[in-house]
Backbone of each chain as ProteinMPNN parsed JSONL, in Angstrom:
{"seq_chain_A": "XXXXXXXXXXXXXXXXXXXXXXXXXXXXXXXXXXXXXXXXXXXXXXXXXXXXXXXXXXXXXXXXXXXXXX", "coords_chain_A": {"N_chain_A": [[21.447, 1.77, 15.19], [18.779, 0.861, 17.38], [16.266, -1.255, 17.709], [12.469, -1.88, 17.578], [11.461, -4.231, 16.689], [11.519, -6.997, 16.964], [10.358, -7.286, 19.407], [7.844, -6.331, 18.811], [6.791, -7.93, 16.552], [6.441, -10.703, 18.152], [4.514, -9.712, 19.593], [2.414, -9.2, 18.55], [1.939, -12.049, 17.245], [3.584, -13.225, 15.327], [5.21, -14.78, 13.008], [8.34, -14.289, 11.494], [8.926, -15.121, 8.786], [5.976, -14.696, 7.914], [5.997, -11.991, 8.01], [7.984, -11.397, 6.374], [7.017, -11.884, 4.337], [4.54, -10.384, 4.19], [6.217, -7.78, 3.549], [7.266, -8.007, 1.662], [9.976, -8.459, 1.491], [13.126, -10.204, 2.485], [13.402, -13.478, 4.539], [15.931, -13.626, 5.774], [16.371, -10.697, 5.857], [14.424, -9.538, 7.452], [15.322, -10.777, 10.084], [18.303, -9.525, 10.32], [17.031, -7.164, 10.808], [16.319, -7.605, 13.549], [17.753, -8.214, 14.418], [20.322, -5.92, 14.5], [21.704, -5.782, 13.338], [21.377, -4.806, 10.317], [20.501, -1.797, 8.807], [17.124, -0.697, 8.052], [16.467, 1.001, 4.507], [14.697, 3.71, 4.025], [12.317, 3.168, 2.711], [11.461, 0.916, 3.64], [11.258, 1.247, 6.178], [8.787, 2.814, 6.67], [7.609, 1.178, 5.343], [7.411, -0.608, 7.609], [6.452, 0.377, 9.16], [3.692, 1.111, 8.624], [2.649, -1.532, 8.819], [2.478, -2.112, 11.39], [1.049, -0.139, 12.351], [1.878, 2.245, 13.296], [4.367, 4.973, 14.541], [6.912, 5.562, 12.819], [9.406, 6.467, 14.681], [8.083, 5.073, 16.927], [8.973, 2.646, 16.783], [12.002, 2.493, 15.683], [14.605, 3.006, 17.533], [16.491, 6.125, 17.525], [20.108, 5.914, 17.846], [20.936, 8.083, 19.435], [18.858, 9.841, 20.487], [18.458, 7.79, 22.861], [20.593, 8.267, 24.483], [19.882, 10.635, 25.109], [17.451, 10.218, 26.185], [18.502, 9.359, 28.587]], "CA_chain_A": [[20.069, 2.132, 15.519], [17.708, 0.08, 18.177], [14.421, -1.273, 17.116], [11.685, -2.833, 18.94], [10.955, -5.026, 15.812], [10.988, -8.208, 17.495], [9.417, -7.789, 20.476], [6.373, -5.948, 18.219], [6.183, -8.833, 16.131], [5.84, -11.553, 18.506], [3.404, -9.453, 20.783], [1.101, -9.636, 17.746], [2.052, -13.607, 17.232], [3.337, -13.284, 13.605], [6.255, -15.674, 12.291], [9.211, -13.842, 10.516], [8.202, -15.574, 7.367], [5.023, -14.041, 7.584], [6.443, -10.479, 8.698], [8.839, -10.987, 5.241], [5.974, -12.038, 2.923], [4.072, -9.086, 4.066], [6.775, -6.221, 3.628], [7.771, -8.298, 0.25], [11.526, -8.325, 1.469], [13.304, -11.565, 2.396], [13.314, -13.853, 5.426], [16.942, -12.871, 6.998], [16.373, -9.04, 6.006], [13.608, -9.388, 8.957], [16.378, -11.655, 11.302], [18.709, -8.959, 10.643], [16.52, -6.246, 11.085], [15.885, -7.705, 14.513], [19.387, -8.398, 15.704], [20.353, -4.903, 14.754], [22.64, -5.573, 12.023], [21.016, -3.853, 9.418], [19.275, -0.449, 9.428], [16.333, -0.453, 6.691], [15.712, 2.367, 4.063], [13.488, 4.854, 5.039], [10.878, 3.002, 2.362], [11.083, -0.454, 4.29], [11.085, 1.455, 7.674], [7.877, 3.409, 6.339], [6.509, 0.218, 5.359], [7.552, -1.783, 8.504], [5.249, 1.55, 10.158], [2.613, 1.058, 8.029], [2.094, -2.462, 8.785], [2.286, -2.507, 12.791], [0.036, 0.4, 12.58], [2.527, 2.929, 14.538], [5.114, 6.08, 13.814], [8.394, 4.712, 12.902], [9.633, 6.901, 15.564], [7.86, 4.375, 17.826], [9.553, 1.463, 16.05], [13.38, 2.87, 15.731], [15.216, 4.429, 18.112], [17.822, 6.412, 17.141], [21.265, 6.286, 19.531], [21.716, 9.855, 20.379], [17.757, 10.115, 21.595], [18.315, 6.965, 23.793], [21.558, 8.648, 24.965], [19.154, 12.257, 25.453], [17.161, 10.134, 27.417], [19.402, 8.558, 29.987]], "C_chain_A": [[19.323, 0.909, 16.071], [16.404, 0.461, 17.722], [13.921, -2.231, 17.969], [10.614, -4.333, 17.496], [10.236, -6.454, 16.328], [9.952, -8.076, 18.293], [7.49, -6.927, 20.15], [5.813, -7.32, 17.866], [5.855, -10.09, 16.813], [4.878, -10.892, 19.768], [2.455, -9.767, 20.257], [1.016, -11.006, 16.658], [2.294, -13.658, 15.892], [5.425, -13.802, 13.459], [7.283, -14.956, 11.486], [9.081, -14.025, 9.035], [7.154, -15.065, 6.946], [5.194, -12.025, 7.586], [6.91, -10.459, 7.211], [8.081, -11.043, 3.976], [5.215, -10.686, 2.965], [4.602, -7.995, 3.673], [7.356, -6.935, 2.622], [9.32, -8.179, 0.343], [11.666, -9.959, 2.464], [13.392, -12.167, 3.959], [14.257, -13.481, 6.459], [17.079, -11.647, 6.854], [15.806, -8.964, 7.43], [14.701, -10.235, 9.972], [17.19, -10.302, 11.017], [18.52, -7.953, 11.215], [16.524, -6.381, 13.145], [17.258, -7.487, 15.796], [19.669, -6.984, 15.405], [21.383, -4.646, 13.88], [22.843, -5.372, 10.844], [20.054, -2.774, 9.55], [18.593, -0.256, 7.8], [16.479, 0.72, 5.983], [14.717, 2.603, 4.456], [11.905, 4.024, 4.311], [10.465, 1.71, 3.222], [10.601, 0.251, 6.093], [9.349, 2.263, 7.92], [6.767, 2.05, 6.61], [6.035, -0.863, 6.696], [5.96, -0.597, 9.784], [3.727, 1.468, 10.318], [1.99, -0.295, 8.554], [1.925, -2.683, 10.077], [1.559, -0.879, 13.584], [0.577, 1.764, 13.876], [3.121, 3.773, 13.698], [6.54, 5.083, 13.676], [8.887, 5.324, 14.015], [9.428, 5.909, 16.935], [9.016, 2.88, 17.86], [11.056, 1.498, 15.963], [13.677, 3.683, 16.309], [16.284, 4.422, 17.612], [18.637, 6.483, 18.654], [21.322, 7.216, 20.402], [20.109, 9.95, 20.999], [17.767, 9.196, 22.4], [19.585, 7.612, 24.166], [20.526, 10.245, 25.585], [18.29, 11.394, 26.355], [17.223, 10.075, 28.91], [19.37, 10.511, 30.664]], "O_chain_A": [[19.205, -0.062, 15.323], [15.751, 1.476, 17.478], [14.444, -3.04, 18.736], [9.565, -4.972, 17.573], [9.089, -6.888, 16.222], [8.838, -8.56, 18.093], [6.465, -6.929, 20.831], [4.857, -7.87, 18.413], [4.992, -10.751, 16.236], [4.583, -11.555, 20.763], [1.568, -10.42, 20.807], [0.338, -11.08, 15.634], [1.399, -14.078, 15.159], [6.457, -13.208, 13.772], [6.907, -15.097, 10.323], [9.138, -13.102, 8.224], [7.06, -14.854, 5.737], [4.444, -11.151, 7.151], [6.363, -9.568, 6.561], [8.334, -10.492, 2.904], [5.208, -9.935, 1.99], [3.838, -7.075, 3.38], [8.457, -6.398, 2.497], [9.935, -7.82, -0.661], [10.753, -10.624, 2.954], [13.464, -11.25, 4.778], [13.951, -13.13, 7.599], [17.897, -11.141, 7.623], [16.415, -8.497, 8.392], [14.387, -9.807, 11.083], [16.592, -9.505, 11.74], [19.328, -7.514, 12.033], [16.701, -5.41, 13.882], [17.559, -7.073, 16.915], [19.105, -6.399, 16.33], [21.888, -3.543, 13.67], [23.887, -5.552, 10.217], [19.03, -2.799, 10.232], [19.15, 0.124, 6.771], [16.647, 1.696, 6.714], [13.915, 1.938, 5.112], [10.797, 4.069, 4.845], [9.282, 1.482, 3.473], [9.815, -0.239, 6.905], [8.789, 2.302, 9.016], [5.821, 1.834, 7.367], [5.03, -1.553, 6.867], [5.096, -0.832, 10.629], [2.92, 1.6, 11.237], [0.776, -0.248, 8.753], [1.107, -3.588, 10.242], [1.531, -0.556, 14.771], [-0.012, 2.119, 14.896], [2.879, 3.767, 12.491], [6.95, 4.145, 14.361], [8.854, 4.407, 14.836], [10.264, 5.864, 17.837], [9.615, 2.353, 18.797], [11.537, 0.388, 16.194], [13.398, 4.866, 16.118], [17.002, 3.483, 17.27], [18.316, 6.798, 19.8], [21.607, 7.277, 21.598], [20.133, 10.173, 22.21], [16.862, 9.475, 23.187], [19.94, 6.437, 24.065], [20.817, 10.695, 26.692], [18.326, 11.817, 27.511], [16.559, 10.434, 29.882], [19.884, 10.798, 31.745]]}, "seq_chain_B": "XXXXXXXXXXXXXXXXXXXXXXXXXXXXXXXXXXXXXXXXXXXXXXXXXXXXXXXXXXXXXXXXXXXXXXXXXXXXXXXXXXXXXXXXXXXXXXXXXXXXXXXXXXXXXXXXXXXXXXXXXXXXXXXXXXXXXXXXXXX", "coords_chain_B": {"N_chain_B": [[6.111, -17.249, -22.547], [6.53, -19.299, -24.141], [7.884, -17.833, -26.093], [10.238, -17.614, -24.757], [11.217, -19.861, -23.819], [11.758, -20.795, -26.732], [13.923, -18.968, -27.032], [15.595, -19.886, -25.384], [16.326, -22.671, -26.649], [16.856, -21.966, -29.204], [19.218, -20.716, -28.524], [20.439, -23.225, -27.325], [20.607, -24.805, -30.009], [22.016, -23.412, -31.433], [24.697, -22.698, -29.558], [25.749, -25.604, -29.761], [25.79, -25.926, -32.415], [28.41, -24.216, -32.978], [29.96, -25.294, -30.771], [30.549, -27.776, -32.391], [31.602, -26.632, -34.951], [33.869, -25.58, -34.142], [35.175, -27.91, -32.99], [35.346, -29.973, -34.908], [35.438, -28.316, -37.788], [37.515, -26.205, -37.651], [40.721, -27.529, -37.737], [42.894, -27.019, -38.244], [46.234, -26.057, -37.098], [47.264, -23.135, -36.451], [44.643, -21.818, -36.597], [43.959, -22.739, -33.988], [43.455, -21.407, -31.749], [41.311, -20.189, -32.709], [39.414, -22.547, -32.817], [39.536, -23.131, -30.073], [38.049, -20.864, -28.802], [35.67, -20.982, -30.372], [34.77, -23.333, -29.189], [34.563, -22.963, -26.57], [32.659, -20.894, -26.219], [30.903, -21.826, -27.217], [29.983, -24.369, -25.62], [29.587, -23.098, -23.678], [27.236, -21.138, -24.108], [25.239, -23.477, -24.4], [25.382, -24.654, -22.049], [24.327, -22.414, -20.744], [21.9, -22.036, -21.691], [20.363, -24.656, -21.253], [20.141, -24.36, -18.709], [18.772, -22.511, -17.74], [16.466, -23.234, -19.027], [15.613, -25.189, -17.858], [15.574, -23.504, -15.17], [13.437, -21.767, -15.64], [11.315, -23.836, -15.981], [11.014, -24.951, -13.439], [10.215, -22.126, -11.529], [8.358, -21.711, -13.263], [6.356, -23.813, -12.627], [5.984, -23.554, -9.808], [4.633, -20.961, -8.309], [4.45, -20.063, -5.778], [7.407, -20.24, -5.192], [8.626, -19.204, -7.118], [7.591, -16.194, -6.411], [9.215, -16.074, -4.188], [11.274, -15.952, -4.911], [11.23, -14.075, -6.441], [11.114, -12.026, -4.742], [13.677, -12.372, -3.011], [15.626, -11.848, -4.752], [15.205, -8.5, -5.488], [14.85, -7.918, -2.806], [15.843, -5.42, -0.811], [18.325, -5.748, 1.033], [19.506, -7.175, 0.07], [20.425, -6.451, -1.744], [22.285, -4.004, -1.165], [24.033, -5.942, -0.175], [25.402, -6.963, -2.002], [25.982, -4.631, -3.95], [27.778, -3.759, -2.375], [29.731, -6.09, -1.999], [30.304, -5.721, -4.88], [31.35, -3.197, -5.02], [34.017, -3.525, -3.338], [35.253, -5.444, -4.774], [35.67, -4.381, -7.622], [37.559, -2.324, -6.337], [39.5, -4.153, -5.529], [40.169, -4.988, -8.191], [41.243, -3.147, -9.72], [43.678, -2.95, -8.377], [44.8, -5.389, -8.46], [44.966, -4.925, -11.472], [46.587, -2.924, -11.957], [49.01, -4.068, -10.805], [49.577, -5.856, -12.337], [50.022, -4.581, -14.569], [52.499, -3.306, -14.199], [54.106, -6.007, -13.561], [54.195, -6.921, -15.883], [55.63, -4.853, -17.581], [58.141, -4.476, -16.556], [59.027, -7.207, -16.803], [59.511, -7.215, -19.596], [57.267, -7.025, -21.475], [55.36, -7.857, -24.402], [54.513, -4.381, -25.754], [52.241, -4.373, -26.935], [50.576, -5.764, -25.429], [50.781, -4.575, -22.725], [49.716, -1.706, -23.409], [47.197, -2.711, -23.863], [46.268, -3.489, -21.779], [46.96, -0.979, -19.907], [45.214, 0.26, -21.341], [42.567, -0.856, -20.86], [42.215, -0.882, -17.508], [41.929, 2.323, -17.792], [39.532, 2.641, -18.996], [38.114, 1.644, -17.9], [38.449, 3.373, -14.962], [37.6, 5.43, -16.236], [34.806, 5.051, -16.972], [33.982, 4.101, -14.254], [34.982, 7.132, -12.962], [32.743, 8.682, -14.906], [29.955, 7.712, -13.832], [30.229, 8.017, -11.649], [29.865, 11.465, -11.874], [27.403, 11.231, -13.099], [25.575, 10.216, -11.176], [26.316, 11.76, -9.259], [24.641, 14.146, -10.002], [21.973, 13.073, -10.345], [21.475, 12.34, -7.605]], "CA_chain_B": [[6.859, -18.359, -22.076], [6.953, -19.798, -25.27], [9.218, -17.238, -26.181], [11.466, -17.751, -23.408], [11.955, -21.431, -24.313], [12.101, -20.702, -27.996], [14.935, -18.367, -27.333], [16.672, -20.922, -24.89], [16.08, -23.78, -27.555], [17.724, -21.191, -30.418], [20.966, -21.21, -27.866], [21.07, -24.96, -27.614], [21.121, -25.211, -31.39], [23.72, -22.655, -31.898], [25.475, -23.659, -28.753], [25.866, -27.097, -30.018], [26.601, -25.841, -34.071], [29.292, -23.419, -32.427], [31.236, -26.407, -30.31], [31.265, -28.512, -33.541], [32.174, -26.132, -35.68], [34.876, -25.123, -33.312], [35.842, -29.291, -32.761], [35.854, -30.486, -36.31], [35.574, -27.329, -39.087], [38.84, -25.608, -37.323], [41.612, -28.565, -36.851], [44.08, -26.724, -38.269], [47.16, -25.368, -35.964], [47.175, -21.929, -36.895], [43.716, -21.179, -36.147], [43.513, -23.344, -32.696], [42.932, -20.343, -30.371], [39.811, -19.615, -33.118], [38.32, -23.636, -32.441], [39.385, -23.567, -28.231], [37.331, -19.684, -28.535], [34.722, -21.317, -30.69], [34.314, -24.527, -28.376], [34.275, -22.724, -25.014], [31.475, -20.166, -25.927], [29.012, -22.556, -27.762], [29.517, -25.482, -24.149], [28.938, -21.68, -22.298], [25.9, -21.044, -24.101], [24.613, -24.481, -24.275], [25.003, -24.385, -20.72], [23.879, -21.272, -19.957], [20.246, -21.855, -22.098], [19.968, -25.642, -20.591], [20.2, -24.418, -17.037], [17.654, -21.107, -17.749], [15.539, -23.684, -19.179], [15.405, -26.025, -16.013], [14.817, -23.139, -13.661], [12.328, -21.414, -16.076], [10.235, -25.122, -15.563], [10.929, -24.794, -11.957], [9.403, -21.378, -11.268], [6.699, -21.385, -13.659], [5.333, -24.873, -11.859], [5.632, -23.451, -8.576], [4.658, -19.49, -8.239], [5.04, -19.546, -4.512], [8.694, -20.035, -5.492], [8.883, -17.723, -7.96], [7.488, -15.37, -5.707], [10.265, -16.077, -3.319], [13.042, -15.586, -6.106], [11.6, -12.255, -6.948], [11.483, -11.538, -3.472], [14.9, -12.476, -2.997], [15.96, -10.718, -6.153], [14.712, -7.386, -5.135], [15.342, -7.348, -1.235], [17.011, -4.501, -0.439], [19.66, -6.03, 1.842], [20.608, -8.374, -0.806], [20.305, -5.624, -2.967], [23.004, -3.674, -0.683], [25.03, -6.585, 0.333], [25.493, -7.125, -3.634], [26.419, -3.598, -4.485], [29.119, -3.625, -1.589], [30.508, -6.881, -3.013], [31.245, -5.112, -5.723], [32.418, -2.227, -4.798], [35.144, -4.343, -3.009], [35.858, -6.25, -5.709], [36.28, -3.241, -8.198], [38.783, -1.744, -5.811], [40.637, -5.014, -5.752], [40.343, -5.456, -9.37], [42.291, -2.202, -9.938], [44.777, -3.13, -7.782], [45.588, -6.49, -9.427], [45.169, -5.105, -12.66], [47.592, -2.036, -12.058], [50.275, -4.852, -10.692], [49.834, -6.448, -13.433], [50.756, -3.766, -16.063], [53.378, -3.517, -13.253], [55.135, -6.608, -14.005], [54.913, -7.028, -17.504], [56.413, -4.058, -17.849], [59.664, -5.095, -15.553], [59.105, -8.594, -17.845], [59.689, -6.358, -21.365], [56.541, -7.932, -21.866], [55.373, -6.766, -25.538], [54.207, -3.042, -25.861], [50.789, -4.115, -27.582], [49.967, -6.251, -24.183], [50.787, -3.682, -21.96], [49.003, -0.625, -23.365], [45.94, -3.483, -23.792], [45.708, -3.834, -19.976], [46.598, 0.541, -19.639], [43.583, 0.797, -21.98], [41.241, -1.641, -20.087], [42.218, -0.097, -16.563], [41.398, 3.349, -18.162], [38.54, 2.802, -19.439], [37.065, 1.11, -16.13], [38.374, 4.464, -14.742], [36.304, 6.401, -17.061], [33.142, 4.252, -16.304], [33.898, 4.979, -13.043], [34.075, 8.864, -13.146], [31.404, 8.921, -15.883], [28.825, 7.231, -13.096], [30.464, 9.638, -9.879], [29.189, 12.2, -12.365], [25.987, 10.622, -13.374], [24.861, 9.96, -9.606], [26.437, 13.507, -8.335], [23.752, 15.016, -10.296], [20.636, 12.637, -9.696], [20.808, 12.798, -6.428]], "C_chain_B": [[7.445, -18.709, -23.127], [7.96, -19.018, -26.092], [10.596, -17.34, -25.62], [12.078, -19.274, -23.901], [12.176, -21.51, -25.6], [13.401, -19.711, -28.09], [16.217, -19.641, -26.343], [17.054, -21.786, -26.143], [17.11, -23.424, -28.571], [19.144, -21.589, -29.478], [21.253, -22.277, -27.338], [21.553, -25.035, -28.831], [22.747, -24.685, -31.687], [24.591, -23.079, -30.802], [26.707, -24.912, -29.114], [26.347, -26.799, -31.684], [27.957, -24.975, -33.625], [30.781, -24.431, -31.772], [31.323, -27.381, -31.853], [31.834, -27.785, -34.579], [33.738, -25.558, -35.409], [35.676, -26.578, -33.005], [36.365, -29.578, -34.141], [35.879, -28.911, -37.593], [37.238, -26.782, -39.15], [39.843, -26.797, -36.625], [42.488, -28.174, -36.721], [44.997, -25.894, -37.138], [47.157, -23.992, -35.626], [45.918, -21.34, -36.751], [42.865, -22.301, -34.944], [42.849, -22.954, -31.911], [41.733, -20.124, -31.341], [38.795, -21.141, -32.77], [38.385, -23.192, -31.231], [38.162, -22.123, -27.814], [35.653, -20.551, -29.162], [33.679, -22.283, -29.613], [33.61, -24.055, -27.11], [33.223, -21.845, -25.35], [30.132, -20.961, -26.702], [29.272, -23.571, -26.563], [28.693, -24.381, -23.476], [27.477, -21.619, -22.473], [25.085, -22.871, -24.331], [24.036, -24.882, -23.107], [24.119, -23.659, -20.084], [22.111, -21.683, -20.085], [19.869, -23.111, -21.636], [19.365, -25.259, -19.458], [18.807, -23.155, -16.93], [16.725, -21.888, -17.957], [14.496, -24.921, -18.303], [14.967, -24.83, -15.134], [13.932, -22.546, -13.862], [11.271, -22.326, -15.736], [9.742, -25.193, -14.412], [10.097, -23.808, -11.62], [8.381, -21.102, -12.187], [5.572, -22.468, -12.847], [4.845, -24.283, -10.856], [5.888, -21.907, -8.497], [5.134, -18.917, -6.816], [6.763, -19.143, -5.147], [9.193, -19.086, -6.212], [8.643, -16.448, -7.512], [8.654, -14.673, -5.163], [11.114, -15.64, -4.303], [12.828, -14.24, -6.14], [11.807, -11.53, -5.6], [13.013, -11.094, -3.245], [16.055, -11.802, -3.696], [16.162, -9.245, -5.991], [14.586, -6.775, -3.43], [16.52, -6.669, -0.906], [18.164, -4.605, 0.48], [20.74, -6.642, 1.12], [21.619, -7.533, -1.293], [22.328, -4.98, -2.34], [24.618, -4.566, -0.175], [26.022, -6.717, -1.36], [26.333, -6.219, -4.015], [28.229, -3.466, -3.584], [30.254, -4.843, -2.028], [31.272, -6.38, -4.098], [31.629, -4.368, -6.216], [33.308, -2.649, -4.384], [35.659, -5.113, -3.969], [36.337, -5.419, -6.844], [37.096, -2.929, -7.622], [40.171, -2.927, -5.856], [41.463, -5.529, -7.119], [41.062, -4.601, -10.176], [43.259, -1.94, -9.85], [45.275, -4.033, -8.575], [45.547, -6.198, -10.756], [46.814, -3.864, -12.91], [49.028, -2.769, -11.269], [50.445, -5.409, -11.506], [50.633, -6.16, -14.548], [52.249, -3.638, -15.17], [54.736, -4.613, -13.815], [54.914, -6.728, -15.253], [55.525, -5.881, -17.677], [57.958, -4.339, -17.449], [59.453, -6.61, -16.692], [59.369, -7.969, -19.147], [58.538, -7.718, -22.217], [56.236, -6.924, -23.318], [54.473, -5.447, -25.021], [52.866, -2.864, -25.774], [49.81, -4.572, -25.805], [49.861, -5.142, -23.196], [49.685, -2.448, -22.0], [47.473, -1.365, -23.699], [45.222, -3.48, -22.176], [45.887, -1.963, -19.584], [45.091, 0.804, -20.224], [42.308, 0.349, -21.346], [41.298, -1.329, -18.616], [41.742, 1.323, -16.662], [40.457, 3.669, -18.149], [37.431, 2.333, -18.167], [37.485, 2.245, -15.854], [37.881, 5.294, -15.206], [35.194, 5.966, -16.86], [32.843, 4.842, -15.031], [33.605, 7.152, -12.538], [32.979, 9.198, -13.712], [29.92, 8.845, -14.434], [28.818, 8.033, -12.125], [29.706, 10.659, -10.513], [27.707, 12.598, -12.409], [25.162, 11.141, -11.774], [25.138, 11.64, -8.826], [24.845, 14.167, -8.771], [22.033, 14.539, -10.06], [20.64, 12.519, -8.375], [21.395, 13.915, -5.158]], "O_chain_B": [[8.658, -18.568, -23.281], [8.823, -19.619, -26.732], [11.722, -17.15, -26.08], [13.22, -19.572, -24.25], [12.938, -22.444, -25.85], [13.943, -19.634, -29.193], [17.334, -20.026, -26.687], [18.153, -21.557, -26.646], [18.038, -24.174, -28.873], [19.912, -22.526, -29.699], [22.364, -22.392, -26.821], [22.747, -25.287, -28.995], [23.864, -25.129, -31.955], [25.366, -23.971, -31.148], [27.904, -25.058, -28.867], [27.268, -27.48, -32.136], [28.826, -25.405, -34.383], [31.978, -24.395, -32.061], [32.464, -27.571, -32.274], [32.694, -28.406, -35.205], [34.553, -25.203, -36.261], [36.875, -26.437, -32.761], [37.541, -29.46, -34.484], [36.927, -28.949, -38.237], [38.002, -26.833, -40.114], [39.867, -27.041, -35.418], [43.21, -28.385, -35.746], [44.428, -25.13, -36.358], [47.039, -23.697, -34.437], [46.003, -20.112, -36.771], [41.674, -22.61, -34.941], [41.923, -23.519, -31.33], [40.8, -19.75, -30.63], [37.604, -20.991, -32.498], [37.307, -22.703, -30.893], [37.485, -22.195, -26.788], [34.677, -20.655, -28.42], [32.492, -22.152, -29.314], [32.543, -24.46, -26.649], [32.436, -22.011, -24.418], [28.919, -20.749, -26.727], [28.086, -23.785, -26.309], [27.601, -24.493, -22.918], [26.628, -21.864, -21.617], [23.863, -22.72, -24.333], [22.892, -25.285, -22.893], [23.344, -23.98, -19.183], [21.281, -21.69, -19.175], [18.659, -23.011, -21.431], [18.25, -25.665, -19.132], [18.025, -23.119, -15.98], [15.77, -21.635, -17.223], [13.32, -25.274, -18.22], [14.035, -25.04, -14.357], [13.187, -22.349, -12.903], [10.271, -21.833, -15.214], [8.565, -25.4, -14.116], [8.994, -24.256, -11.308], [7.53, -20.26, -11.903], [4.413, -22.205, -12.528], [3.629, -24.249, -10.666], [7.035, -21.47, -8.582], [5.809, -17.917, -6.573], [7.169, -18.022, -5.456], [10.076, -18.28, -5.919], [9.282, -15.52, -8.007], [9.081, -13.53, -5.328], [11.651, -14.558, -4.065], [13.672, -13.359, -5.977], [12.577, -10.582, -5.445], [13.482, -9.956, -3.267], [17.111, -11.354, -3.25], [17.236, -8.754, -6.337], [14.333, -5.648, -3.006], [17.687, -7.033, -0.759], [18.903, -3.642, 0.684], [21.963, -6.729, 1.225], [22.847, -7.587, -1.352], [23.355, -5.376, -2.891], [25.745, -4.133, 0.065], [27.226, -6.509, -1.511], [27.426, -6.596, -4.437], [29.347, -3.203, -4.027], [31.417, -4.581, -2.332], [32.482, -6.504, -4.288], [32.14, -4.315, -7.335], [34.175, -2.193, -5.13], [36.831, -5.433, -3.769], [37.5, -5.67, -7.162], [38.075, -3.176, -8.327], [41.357, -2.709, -6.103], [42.554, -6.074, -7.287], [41.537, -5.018, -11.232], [43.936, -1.172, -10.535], [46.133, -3.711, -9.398], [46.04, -7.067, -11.475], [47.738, -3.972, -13.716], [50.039, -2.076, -11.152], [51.629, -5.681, -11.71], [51.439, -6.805, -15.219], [53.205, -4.026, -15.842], [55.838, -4.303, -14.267], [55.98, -6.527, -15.835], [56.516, -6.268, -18.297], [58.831, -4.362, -18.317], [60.352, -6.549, -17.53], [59.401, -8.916, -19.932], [58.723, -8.668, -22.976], [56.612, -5.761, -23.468], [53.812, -5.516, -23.985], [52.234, -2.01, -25.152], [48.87, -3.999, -25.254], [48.722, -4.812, -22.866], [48.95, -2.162, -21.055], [46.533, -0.575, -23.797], [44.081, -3.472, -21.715], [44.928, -1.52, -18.951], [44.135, 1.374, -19.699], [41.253, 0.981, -21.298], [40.161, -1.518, -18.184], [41.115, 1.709, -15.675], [40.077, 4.688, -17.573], [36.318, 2.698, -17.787], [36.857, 2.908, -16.678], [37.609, 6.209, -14.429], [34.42, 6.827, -16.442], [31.981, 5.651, -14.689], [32.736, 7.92, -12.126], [32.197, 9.966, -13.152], [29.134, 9.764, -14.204], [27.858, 8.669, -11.69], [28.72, 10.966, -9.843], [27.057, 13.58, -12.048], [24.452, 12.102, -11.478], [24.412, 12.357, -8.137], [24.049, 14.592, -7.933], [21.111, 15.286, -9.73], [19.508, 12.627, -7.904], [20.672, 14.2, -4.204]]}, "name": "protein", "num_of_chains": 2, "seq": "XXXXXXXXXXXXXXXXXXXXXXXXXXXXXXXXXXXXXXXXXXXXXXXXXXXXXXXXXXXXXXXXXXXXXXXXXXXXXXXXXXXXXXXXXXXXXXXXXXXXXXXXXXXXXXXXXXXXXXXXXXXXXXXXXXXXXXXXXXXXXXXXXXXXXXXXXXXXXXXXXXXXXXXXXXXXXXXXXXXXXXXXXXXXXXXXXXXXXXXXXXXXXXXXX"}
């Protein structure tokens, strides 16, 4: 699953460290999150929603709807 | 707190009455394996409540840090990377234990050893189903 994690968090200039203190989970959860080599539970993906003020939907794409797009 | 270091403190004492009682009380030959059992779990806990009591000092000084630990503690990747650890390590630990009963058996190792290591493979296999059980039904 593709996420637009990164390029959220440095649009709105915020440090990984600060991204991991906020969502109370650890500094390389957010590095992995970014590279793509872990896919959150639904409560971190809720919370990651909650905090950049969007649908997770916006935030994670799933494969098969970026494959329904093409 | 003061609890916390009053229970470390208790497993220094005993710790430390545990290895001497285990160095000098037991010299005799015949109950060796009861000093080398005595010795090694009062250094363990001596150890164990020293080292709790150093990093208890540590994160009560500094809360950021302690923060971070619980953080760290409770991050669900860990959390996951953790659990998969040892699920891999259970599966391996089944394996080497069921080669084990393996060769002592081909060794006419004694009877009592053998059905000691059937019983302790078992019974991890009953843990195991017990919990498949457990979890089938909560979720």
């Amino acid at each position: 699953m593709k996420n637009r994690l990164e390029e959220l968090r440095k649009e709105r200039g915020i440090k990984q460290d600060e991204l991991a203190e906020a969502l109370e989970v650890s500094r390389q959860t957010i590095g992995s999150l970014e590279n793509g080599r872990y896919n959150p539970s639904i409560i971190l993906a809720f919370k990651i929603a909650e905090f950049f003020n969007m649908s997770i939907e916006e935030i994670f794409i799933y494969r098969e709807n970026v494959n329904h797009e093409k | 707190m003061k609890n916390r270091f009053l229970l470390y403190g208790a497993g220094i004492i005993i710790g430390i009455l545990l290895t001497c009682i285990g160095g000098f009380a037991f010299t005799e030959d015949n109950v060796k394996a009861v000093s080398g059992v005595l010795i090694g779990c009062g250094s363990g806990l001596f150890g164990l409540s020293i080292a709790s009591i150093i990093s208890t000092y540590i994160t009560d000084k500094n809360p950021a840090y302690k923060k971070r630990m619980v953080i760290n503690e409770q991050d669900e990747r860990h959390i996951t990377i953790r659990n998969r650890a040892k699920a891999k390590a259970y599966d391996v630990m089944l394996l080497v234990i069921g080669v084990l009963i393996l060769i002592y058996a081909l060794l006419n190792t004694k009877l009592l050893v053998i059905l000691l290591l059937v019983a302790a493979y078992l019974s991890i296999s009953a843990v195991h189903i017990y919990y498949l059980s457990k979890y089938a039904k909560e979720m």
